[in-house]
Biopython code that builds the backbone (N, CA, C, O; Angstrom):
import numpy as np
from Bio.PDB.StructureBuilder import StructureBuilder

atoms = [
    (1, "UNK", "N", (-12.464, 6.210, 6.239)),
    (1, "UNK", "CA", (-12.224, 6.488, 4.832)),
    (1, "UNK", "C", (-11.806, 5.199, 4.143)),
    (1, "UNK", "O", (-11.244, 4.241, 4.675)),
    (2, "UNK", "N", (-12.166, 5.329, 2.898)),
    (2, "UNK", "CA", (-12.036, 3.769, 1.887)),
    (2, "UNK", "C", (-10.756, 3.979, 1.188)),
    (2, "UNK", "O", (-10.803, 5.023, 0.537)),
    (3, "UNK", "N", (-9.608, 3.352, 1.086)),
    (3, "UNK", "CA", (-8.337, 3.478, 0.428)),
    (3, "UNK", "C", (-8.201, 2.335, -0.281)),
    (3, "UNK", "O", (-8.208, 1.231, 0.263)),
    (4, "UNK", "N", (-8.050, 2.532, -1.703)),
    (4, "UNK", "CA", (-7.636, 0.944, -2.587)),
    (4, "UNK", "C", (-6.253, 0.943, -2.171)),
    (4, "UNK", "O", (-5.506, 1.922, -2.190)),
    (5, "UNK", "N", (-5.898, -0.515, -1.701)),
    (5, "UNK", "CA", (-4.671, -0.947, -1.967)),
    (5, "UNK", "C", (-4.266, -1.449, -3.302)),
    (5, "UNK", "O", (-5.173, -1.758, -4.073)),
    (6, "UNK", "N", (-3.413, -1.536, -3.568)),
    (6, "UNK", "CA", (-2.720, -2.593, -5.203)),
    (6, "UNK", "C", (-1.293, -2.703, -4.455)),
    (6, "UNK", "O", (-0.533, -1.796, -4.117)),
    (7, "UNK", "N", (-1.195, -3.821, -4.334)),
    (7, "UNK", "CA", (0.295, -4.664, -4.196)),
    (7, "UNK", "C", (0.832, -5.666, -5.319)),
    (7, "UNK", "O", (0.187, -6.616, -5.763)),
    (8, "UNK", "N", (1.858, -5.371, -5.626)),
    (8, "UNK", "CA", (2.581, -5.885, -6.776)),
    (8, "UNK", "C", (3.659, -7.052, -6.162)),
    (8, "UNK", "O", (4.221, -7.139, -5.070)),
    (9, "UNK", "N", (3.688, -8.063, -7.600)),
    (9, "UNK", "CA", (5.466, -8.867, -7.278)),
    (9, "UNK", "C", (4.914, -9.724, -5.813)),
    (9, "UNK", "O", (3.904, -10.416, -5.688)),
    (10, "UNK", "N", (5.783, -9.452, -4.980)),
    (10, "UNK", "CA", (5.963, -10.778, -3.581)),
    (10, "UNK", "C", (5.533, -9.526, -2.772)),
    (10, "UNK", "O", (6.058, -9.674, -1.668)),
    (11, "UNK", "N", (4.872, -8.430, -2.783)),
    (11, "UNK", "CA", (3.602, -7.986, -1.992)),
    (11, "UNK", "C", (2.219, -8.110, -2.008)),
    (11, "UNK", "O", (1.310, -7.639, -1.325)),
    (12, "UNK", "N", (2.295, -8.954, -3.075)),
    (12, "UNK", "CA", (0.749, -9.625, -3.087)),
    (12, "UNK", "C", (0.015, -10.268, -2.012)),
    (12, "UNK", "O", (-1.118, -9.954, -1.648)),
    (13, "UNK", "N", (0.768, -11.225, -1.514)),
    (13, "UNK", "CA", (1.146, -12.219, -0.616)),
    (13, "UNK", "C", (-0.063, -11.405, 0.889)),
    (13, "UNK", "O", (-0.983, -11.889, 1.549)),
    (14, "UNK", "N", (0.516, -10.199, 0.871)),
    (14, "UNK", "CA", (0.497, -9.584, 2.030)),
    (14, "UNK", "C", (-1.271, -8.950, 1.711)),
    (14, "UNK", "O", (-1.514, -7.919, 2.337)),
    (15, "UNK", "N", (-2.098, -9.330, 1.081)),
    (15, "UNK", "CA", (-3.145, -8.695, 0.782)),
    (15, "UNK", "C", (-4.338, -9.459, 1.778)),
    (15, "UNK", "O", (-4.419, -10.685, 1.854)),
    (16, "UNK", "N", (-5.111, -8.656, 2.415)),
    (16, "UNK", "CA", (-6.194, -9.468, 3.235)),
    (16, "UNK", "C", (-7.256, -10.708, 2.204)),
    (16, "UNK", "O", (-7.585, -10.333, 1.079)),
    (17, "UNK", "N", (-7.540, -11.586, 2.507)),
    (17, "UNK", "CA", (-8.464, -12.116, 2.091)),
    (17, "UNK", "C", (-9.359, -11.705, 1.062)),
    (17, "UNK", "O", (-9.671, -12.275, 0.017)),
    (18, "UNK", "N", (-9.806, -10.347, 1.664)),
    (18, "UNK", "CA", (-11.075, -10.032, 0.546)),
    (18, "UNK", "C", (-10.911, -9.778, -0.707)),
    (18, "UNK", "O", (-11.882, -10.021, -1.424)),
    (19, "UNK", "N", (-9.820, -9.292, -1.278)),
    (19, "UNK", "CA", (-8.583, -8.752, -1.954)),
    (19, "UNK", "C", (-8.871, -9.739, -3.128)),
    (19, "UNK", "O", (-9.260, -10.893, -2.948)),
    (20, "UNK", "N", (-8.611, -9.095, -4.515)),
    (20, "UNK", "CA", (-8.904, -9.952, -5.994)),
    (20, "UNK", "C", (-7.669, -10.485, -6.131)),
    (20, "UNK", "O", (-7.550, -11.131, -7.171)),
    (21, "UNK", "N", (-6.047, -10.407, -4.967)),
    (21, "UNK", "CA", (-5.304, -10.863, -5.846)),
    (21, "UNK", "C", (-4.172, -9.961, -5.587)),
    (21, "UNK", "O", (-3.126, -10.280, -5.022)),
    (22, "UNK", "N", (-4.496, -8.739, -6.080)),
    (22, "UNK", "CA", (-3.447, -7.630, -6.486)),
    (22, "UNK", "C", (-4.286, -6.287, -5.470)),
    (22, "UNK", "O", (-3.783, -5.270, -4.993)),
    (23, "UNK", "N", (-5.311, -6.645, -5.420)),
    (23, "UNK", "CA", (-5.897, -4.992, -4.526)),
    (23, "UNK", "C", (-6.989, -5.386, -3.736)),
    (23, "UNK", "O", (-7.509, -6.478, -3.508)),
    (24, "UNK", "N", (-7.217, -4.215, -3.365)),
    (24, "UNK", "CA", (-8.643, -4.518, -2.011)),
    (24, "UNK", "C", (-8.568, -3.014, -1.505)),
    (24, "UNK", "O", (-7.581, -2.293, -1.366)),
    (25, "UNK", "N", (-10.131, -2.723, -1.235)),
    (25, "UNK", "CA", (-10.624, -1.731, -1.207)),
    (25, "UNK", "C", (-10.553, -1.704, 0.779)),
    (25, "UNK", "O", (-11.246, -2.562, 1.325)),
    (26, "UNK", "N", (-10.031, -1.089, 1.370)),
    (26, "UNK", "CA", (-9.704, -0.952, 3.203)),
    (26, "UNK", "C", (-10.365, 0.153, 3.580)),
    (26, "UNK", "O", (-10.412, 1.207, 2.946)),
    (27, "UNK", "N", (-10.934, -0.109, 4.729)),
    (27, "UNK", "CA", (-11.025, 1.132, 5.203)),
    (27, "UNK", "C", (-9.911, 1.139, 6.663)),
    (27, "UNK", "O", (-9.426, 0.269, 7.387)),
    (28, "UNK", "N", (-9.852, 2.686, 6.584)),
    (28, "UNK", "CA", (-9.225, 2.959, 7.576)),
    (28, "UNK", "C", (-9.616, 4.047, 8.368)),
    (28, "UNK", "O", (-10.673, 4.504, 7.933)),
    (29, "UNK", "N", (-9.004, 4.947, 9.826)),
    (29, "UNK", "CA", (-9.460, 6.459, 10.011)),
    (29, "UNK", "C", (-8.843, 7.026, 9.630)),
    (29, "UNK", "O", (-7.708, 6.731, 9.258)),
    (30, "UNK", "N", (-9.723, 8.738, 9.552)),
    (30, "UNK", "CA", (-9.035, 9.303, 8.749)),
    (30, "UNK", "C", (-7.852, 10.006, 9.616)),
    (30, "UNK", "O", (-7.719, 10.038, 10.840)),
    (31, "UNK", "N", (-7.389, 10.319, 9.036)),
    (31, "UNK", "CA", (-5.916, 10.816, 9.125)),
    (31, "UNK", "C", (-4.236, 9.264, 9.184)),
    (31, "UNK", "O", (-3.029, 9.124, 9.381)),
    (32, "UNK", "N", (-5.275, 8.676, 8.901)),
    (32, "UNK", "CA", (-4.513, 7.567, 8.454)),
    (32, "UNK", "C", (-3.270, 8.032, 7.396)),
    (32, "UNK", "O", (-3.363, 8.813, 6.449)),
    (33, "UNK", "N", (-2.168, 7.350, 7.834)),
    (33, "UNK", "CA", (-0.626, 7.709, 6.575)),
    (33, "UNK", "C", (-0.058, 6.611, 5.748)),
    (33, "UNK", "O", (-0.235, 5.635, 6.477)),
    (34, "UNK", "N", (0.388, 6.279, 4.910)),
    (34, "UNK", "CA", (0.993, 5.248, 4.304)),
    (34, "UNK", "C", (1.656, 4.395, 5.127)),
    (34, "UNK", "O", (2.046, 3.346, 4.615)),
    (35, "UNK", "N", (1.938, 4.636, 6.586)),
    (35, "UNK", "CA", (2.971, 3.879, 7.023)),
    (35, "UNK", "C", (2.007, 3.625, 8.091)),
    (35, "UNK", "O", (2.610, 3.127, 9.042)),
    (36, "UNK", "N", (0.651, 3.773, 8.350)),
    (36, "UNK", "CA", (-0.496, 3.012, 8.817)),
    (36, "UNK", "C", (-0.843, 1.949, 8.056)),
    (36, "UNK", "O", (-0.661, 0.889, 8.656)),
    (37, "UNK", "N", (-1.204, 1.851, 7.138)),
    (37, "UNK", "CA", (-1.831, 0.912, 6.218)),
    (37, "UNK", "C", (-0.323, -0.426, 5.797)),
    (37, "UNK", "O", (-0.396, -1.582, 5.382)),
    (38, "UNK", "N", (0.769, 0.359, 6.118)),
    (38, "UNK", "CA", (1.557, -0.903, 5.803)),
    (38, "UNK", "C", (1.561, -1.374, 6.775)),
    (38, "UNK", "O", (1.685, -2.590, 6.631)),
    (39, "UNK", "N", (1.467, -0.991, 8.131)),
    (39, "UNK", "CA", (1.633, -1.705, 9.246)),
    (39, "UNK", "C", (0.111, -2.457, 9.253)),
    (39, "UNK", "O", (0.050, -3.605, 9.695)),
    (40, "UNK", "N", (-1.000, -1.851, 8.801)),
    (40, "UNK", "CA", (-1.958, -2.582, 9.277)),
    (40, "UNK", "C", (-2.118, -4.259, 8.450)),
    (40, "UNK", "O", (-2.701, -5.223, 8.946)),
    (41, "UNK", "N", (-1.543, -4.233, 7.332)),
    (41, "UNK", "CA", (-1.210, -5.463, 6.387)),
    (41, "UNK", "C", (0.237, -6.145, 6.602)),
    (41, "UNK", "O", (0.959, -6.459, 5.656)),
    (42, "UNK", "N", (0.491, -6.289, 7.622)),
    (42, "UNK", "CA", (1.881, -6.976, 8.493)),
    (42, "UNK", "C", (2.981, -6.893, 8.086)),
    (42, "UNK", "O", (3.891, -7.534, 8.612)),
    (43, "UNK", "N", (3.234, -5.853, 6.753)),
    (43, "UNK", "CA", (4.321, -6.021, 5.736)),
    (43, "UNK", "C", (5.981, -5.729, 7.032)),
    (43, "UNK", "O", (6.248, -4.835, 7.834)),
    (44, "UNK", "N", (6.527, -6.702, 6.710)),
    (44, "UNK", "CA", (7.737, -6.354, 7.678)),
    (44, "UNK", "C", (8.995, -5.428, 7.151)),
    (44, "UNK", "O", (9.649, -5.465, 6.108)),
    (45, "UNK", "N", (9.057, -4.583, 8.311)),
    (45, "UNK", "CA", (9.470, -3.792, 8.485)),
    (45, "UNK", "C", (10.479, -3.380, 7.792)),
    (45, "UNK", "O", (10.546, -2.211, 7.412)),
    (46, "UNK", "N", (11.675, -4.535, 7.451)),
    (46, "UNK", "CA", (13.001, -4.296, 6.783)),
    (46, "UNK", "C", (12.501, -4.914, 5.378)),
    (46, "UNK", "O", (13.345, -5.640, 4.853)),
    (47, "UNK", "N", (11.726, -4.818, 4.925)),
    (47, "UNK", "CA", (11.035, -5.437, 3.745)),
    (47, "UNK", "C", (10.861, -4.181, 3.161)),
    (47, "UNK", "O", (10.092, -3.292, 3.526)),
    (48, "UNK", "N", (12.053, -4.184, 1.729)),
    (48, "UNK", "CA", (12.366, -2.603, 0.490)),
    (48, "UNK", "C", (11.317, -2.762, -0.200)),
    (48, "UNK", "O", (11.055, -3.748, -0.888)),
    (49, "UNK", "N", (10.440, -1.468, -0.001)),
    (49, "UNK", "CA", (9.512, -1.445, -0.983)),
    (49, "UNK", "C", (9.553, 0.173, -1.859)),
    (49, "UNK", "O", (10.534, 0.889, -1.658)),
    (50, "UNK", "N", (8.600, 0.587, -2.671)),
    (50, "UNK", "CA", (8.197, 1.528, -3.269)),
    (50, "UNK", "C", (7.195, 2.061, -3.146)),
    (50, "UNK", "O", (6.313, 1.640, -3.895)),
    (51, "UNK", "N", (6.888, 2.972, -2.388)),
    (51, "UNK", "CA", (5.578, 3.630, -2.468)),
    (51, "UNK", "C", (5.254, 4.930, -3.084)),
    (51, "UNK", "O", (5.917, 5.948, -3.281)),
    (52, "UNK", "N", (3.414, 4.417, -3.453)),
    (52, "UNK", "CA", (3.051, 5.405, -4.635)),
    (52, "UNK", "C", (1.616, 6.263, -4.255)),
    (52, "UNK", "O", (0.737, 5.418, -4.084)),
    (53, "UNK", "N", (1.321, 7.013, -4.150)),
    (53, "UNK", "CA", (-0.291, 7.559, -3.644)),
    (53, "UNK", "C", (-0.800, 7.909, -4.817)),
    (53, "UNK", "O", (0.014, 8.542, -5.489)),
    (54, "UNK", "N", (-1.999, 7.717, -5.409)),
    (54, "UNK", "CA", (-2.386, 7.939, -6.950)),
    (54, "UNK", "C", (-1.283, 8.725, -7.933)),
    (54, "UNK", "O", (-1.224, 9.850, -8.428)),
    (55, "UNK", "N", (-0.444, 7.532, -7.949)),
    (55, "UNK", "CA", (0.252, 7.241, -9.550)),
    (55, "UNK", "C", (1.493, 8.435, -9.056)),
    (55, "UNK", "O", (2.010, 8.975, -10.034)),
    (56, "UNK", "N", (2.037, 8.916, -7.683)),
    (56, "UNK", "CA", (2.930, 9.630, -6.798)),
    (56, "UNK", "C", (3.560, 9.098, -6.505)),
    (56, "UNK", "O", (3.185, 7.932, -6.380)),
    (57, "UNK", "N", (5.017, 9.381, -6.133)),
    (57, "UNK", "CA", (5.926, 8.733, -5.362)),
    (57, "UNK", "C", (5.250, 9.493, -4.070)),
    (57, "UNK", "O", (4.845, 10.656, -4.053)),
    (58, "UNK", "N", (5.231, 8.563, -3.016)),
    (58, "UNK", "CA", (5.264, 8.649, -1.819)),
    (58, "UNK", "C", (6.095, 8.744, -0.790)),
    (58, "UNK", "O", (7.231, 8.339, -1.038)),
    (59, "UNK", "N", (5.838, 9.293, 0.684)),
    (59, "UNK", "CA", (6.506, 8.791, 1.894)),
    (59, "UNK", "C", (5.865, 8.105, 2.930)),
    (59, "UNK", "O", (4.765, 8.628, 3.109)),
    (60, "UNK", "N", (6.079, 7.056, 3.787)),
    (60, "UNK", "CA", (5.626, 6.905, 4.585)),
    (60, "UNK", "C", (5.056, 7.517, 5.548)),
    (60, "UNK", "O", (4.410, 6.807, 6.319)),
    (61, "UNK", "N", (5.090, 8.521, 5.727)),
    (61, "UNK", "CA", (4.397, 9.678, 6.422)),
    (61, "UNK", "C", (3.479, 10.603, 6.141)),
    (61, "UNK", "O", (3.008, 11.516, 6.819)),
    (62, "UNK", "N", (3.175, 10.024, 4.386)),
    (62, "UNK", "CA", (2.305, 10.928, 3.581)),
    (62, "UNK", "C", (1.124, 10.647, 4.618)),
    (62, "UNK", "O", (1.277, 9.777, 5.475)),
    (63, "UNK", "N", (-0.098, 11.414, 4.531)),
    (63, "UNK", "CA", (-1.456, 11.344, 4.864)),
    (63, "UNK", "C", (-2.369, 10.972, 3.753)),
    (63, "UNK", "O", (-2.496, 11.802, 2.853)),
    (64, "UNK", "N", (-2.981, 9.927, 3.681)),
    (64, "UNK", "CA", (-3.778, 9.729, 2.624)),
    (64, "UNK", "C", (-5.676, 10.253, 3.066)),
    (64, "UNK", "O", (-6.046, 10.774, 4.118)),
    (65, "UNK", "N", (-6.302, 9.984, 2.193)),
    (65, "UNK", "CA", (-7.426, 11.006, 1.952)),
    (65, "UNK", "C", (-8.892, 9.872, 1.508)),
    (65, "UNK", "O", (-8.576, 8.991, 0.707)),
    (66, "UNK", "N", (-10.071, 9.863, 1.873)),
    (66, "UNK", "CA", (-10.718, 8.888, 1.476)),
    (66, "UNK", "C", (-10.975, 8.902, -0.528)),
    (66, "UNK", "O", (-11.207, 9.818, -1.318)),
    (67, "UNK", "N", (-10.767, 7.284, -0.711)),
    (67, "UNK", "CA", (-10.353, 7.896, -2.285)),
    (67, "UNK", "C", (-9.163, 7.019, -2.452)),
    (67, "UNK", "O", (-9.117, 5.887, -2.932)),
    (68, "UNK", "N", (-8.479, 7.549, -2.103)),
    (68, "UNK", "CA", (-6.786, 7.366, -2.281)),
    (68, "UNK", "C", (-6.308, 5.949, -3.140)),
    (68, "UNK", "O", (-7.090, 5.056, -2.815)),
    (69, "UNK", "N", (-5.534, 5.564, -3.887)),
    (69, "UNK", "CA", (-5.009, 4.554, -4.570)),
    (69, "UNK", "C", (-3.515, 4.568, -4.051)),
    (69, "UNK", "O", (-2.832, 5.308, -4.759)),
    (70, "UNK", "N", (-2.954, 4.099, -3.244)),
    (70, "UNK", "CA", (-1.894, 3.524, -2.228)),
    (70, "UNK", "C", (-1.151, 1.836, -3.378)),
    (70, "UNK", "O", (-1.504, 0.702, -3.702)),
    (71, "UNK", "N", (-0.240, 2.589, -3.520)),
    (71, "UNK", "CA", (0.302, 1.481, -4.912)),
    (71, "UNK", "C", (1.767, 1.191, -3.972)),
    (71, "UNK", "O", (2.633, 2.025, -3.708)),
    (72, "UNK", "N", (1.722, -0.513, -3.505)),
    (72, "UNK", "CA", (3.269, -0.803, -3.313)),
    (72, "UNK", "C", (4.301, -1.765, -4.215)),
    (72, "UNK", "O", (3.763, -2.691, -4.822)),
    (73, "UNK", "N", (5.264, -1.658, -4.298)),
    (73, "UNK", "CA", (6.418, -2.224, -5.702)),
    (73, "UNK", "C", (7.816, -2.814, -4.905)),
    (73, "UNK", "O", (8.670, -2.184, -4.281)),
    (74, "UNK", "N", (7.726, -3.944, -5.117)),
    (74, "UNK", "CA", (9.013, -4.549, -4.877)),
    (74, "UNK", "C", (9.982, -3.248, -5.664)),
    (74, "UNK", "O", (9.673, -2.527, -6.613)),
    (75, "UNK", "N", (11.381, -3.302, -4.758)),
    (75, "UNK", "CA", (12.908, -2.688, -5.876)),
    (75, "UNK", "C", (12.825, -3.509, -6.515)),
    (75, "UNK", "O", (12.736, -4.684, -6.160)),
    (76, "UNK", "N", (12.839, -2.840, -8.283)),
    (76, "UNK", "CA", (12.904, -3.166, -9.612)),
    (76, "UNK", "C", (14.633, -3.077, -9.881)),
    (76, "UNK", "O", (15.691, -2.503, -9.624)),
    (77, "UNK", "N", (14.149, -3.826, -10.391)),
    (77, "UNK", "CA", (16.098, -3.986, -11.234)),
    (77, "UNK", "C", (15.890, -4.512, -12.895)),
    (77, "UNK", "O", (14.816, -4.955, -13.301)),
    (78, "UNK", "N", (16.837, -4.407, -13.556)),
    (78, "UNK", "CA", (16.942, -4.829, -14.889)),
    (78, "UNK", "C", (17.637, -4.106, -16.061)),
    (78, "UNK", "O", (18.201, -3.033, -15.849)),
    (79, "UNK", "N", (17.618, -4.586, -17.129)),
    (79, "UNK", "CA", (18.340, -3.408, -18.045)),
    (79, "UNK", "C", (18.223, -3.628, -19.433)),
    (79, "UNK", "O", (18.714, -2.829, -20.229)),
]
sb = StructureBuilder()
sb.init_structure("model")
sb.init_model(0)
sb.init_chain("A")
sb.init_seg("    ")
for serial, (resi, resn, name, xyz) in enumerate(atoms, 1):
    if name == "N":
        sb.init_residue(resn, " ", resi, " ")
    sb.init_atom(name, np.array(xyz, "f"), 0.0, 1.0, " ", f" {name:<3s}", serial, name[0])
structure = sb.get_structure()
């Protein structure tokens, strides 16, 4: 199954090659979960992020679906 990534902020960094920058279209198998796809892009482990499944708050344990828009966000702060 084909899952867009979009990584934001200092998760950009972590995007494969093929990637415009900010996203890249992955495939993965299915029954693949959010906390597949972060592991498969090396993001480390104690590294606070936000996750989103089309425009959702997420869990790492969600199951994503071919399709899927998988959105990660540095913790925001400000005021």
């Amino acid at each position: 199954m084909k899952i867009e990534v979009r990584l934001f902020a200092t998760l950009a960094g972590y995007l494969p090659d093929e990637g415009d920058g900010q996203s890249a279209t992955l495939e993965f198998a299915d029954g693949s979960r959010v906390r597949d796809v972060v592991r498969s892009l090396r993001i480390p482990e104690d590294m606070p992020f936000l996750t989103m499944v089309n425009g959702r708050d997420a869990a790492l344990d969600q199951p994503l679906a071919d399709g899927d828009i998988l959105s990660l966000f540095p913790p925001l702060a400000g005021g």
